[in-house]
DRENMI-94499 format. One record per residue (C-alpha): residue in one letter; residue number from 1; y, z, x. Coordinates in nm, 2 decimals, decimal comma, always signed. Layout:
<nodes>
<node aa="a" i="NUM" py="Y" pz="Z" px="X"/>
...
</nodes>
This chain:
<nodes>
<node aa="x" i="1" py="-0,82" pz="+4,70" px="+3,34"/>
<node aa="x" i="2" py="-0,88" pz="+4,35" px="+3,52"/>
<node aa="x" i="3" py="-1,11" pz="+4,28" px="+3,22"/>
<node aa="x" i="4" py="-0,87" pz="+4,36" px="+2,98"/>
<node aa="x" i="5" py="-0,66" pz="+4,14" px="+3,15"/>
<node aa="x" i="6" py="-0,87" pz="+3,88" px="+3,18"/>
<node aa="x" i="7" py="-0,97" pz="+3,85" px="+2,85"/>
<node aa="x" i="8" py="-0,55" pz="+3,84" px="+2,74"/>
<node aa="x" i="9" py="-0,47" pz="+3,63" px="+2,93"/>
<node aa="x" i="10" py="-0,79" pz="+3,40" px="+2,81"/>
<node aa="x" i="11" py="-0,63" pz="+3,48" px="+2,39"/>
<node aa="x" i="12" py="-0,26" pz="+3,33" px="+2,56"/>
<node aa="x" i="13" py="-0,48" pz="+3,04" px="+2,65"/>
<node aa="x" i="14" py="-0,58" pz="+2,97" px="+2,32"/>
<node aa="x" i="15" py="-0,34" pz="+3,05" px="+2,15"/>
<node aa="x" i="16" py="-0,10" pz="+2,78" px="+2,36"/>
<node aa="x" i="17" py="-0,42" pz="+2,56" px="+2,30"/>
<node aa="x" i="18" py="-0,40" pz="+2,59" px="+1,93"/>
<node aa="x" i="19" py="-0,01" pz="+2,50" px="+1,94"/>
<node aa="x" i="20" py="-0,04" pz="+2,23" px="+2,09"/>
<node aa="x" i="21" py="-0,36" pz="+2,11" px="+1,90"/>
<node aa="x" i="22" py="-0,14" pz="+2,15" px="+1,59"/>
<node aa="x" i="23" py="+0,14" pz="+1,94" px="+1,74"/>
<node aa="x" i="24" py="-0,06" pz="+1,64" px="+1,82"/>
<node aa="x" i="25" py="-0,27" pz="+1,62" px="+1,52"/>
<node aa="x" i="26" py="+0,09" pz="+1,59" px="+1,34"/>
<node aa="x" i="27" py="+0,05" pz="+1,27" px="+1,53"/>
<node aa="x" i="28" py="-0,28" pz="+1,16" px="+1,54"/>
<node aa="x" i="29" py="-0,45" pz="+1,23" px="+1,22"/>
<node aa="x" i="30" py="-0,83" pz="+1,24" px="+1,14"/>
<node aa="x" i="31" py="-0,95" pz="+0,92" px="+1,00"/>
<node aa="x" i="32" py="-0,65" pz="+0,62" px="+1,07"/>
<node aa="x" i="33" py="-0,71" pz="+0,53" px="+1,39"/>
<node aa="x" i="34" py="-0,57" pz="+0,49" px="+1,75"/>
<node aa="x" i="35" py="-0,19" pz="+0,61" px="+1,71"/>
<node aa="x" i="36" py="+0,06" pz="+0,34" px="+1,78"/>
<node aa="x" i="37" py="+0,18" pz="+0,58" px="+2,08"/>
<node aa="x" i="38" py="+0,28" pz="+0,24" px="+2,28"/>
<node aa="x" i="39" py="+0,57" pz="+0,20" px="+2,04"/>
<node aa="x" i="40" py="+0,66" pz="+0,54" px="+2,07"/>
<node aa="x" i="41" py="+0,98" pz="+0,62" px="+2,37"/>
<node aa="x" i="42" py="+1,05" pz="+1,02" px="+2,27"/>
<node aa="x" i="43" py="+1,25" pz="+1,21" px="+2,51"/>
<node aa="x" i="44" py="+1,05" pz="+1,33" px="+2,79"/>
<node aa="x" i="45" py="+0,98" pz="+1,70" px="+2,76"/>
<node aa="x" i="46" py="+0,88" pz="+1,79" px="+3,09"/>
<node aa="x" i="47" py="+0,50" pz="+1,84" px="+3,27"/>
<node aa="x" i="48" py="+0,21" pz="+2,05" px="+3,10"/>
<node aa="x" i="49" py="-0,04" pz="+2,25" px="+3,29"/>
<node aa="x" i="50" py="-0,29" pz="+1,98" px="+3,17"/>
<node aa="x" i="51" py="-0,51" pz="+1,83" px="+3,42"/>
<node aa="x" i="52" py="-0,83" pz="+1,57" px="+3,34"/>
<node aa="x" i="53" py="-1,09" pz="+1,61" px="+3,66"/>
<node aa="x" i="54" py="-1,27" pz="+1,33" px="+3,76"/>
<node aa="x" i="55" py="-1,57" pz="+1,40" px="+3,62"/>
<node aa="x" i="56" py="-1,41" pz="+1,38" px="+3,26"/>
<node aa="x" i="57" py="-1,33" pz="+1,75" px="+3,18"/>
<node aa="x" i="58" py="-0,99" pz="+1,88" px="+3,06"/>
<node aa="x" i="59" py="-0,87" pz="+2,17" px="+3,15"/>
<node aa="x" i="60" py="-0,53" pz="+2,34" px="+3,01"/>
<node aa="x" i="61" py="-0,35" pz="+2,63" px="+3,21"/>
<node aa="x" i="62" py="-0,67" pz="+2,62" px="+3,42"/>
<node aa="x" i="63" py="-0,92" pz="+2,68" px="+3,15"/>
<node aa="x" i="64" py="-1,17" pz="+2,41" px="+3,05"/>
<node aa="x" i="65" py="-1,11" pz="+2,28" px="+2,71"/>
<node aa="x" i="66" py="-1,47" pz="+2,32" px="+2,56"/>
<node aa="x" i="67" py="-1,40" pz="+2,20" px="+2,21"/>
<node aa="x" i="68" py="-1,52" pz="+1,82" px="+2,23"/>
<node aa="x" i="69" py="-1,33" pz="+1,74" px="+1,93"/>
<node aa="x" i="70" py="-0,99" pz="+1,89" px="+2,07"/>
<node aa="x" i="71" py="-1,06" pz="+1,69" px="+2,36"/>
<node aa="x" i="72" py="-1,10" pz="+1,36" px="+2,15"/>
<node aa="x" i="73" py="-0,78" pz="+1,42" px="+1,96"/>
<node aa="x" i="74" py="-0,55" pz="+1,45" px="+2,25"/>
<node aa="x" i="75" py="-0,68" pz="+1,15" px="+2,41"/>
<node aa="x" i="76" py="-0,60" pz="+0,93" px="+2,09"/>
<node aa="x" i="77" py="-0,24" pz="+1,00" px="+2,22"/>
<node aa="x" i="78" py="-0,28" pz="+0,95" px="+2,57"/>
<node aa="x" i="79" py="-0,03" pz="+0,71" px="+2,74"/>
<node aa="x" i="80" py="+0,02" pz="+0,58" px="+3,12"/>
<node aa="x" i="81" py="+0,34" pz="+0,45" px="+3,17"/>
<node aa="x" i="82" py="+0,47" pz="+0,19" px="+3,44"/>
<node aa="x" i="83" py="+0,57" pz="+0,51" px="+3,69"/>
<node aa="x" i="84" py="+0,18" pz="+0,55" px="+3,70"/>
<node aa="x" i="85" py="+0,18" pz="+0,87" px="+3,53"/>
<node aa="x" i="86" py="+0,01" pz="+0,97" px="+3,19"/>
<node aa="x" i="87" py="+0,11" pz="+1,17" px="+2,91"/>
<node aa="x" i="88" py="+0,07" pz="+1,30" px="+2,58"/>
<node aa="x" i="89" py="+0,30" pz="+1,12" px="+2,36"/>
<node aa="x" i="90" py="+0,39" pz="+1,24" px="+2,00"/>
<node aa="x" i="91" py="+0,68" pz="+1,01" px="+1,79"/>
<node aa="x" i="92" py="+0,90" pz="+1,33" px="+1,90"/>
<node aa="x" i="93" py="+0,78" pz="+1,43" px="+2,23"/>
<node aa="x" i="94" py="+0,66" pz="+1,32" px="+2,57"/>
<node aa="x" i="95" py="+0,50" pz="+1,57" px="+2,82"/>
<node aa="x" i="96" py="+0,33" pz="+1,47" px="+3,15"/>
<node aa="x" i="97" py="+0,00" pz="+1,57" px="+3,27"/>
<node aa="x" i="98" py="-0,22" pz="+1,57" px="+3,56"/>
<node aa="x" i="99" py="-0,53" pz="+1,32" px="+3,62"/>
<node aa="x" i="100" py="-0,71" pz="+1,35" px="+3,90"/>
<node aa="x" i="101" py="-0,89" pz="+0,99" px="+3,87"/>
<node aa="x" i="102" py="-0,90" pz="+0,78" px="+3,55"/>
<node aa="x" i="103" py="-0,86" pz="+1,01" px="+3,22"/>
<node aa="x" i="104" py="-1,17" pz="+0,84" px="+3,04"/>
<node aa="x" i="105" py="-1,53" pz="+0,86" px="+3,19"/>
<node aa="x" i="106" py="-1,79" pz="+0,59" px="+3,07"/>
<node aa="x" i="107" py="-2,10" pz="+0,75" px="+2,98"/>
<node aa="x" i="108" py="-2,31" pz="+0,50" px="+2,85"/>
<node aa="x" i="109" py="-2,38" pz="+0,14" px="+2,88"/>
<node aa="x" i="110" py="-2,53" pz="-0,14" px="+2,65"/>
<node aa="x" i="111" py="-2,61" pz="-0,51" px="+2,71"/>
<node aa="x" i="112" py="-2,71" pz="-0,75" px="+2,48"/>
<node aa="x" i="113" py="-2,80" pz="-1,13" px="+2,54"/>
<node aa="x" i="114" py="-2,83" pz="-1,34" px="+2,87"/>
<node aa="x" i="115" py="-2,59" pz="-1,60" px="+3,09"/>
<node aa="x" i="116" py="-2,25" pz="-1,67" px="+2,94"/>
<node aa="x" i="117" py="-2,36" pz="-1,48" px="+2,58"/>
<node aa="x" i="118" py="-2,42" pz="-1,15" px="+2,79"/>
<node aa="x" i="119" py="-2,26" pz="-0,87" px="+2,60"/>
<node aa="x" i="120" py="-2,17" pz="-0,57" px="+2,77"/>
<node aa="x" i="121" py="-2,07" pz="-0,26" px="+2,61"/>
<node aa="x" i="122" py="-1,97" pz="+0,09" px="+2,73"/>
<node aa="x" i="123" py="-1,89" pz="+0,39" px="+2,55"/>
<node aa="x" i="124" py="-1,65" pz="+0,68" px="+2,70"/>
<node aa="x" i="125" py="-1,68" pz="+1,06" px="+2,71"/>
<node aa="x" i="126" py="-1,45" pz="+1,05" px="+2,41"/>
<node aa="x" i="127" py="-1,61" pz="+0,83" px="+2,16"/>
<node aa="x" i="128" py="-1,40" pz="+0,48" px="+2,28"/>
<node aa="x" i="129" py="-1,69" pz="+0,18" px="+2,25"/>
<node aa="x" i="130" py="-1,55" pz="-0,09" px="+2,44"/>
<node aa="x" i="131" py="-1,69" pz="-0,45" px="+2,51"/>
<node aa="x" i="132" py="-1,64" pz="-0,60" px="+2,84"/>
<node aa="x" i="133" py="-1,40" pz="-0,86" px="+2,82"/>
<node aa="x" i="134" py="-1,10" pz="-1,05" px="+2,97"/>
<node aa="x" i="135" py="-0,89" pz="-0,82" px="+2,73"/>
<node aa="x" i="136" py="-1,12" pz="-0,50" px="+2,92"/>
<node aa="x" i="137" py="-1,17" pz="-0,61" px="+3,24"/>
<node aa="x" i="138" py="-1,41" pz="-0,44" px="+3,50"/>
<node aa="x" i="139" py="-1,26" pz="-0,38" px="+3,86"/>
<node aa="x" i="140" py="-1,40" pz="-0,29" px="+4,12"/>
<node aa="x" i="141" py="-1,31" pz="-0,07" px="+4,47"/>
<node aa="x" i="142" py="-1,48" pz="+0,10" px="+4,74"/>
<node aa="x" i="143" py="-1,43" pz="+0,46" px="+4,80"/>
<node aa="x" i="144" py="-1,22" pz="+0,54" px="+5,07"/>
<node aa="x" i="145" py="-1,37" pz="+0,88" px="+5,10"/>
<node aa="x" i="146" py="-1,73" pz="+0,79" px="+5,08"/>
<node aa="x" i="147" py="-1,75" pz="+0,43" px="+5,10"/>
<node aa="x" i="148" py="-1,90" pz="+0,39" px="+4,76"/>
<node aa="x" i="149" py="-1,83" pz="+0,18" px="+4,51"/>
<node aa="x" i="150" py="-1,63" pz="+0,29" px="+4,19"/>
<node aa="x" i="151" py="-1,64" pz="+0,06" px="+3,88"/>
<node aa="x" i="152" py="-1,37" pz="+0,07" px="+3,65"/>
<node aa="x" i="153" py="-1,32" pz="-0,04" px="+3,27"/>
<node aa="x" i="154" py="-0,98" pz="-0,12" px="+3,12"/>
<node aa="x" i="155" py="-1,01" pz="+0,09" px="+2,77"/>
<node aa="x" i="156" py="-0,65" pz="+0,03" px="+2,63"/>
<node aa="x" i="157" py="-0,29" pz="-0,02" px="+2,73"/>
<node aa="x" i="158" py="-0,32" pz="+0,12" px="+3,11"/>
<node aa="x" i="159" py="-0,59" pz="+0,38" px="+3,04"/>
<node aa="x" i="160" py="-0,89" pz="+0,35" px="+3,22"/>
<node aa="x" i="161" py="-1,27" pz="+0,46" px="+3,25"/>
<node aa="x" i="162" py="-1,44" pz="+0,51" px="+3,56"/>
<node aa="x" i="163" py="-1,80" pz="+0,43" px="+3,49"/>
<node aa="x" i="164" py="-2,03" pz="+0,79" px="+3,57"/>
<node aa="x" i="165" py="-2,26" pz="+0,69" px="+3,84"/>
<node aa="x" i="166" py="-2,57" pz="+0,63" px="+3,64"/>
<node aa="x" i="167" py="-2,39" pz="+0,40" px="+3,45"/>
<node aa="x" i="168" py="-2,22" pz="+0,23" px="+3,76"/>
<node aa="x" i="169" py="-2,60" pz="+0,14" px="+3,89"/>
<node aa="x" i="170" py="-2,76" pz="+0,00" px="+3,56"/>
<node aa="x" i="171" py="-2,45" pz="-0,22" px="+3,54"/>
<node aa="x" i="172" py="-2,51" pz="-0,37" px="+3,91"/>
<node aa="x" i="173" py="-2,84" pz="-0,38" px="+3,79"/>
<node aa="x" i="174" py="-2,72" pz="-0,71" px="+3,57"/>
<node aa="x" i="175" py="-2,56" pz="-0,87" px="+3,88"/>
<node aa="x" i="176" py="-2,57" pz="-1,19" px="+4,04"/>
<node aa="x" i="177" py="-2,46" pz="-1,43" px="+4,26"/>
<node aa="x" i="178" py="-2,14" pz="-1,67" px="+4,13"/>
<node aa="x" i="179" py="-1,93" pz="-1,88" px="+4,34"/>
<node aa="x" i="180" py="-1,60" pz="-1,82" px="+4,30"/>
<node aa="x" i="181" py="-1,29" pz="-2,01" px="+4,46"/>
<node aa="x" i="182" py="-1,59" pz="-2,16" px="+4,71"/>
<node aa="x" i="183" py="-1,68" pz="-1,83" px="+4,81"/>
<node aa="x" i="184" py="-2,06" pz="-1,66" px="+4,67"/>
<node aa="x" i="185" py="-1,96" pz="-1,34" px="+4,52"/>
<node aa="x" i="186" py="-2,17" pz="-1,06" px="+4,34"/>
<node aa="x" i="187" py="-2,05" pz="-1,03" px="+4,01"/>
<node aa="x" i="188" py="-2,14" pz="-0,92" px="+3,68"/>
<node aa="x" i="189" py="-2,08" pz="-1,12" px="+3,30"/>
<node aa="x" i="190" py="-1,95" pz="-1,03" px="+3,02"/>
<node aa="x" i="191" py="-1,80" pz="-1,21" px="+2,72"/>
<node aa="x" i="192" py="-1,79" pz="-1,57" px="+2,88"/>
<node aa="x" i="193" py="-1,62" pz="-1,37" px="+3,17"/>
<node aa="x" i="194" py="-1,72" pz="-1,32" px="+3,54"/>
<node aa="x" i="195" py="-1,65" pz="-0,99" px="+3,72"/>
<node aa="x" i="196" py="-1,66" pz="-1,01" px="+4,09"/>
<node aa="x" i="197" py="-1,78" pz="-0,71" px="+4,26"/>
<node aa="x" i="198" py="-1,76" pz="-0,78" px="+4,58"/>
<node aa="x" i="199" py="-1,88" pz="-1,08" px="+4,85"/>
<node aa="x" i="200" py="-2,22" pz="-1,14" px="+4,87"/>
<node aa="x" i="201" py="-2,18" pz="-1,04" px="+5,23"/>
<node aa="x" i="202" py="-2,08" pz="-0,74" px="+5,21"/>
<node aa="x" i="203" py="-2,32" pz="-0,65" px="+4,98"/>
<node aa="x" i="204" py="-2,59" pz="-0,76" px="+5,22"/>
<node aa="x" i="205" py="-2,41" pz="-0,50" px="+5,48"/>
<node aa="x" i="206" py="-2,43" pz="-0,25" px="+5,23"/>
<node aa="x" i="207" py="-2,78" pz="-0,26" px="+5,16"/>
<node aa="x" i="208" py="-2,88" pz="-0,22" px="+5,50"/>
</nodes>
């Protein structure tokens, strides 16, 4: 009986999955692009049980989303507003969901060229490839938790990537020291742009 129950309530799952893949694919279709969901302002609809986990996975009424390409399309209309919140935003609706870090997660990372022609690139857990630049900005914070640090990547509007830990250590791998405002600062390049990390001296503290 449980079973039985189990698997229903799994088919209510889907099929609420399915509804709301068809409504945002209204919105986002295959083949033109980012949505211009920045110029949409819809009424708000109220919250979804939609929550992204820090390590990148969705899950919908507490079910992982599996489907990869599911995943892709509703973060194509992905939003963060100025309350801090994020949301799926159609030209008709706007419904709130949870994020439990940043709602993109930067898998991998290339780097191209030396000095001030240093290219970095990093692409996310849902296909975004994004250069390092003063328009995407790294930042950089220590973990209050752990005391680690966590790397961050501006992907568009207010959306952000944390880069996966892998990632996060081959791009410190490319750091240096750079004075900055008279103080030395480890920091990374990118673009003709310098990303401070932290002080030299703390690093020093950190590596003991």
């Amino acid at each position: 009986m449980e079973k039985r129950q189990a698997m229903a309530g799994s088919e209510d799952t889907l099929r609420d999955t399915a509804g709301l893949e068809a409504l945002i694919s209204r919105a986002a279709a295959p083949g033109r692009g980012l949505p211009p969901v920045d110029k949409w302002n819809p009424d708000f609809c109220g919250d979804l049980d939609m929550e992204i986990k820090a390590d990148g996975t969705w899950f919908y009424m507490g079910t992982p989303i599996g489907r990869q390409p599911l995943v892709r399309l509703f973060s194509t209309v992905l939003r963060k507003d100025a309350d801090g919140r994020t949301y799926l935003v159609t030209p008709v609706e706007k419904v709130g969901i949870r994020v439990e870090d940043a709602p993109f997660l930067a898998v991998e990372l290339d780097v191209a060229g030396e000095g001030d022609a240093r290219v970095m690139t990093l692409r996310t857990n849902v296909g975004d490839i994004v250069e390092v630049s003063a328009g995407n900005p790294l930042r950089f914070v220590i973990d209050k938790v752990n005391g680690g640090l966590k790397p961050y990547l501006l992907v568009r509007g207010r959306l952000e990537a944390l880069l996966a830990r892998p990632v996060m250590y081959e791009l410190v791998s490319y750091g240096e020291e750079v004075i900055i405002d008279g103080k030395p600062m480890f920091a990374v390049r990118s673009k003709g742009s310098v990303f401070p990390i932290m002080p030299s001296g703390e690093l020093e503290k950190l590596s003991r």
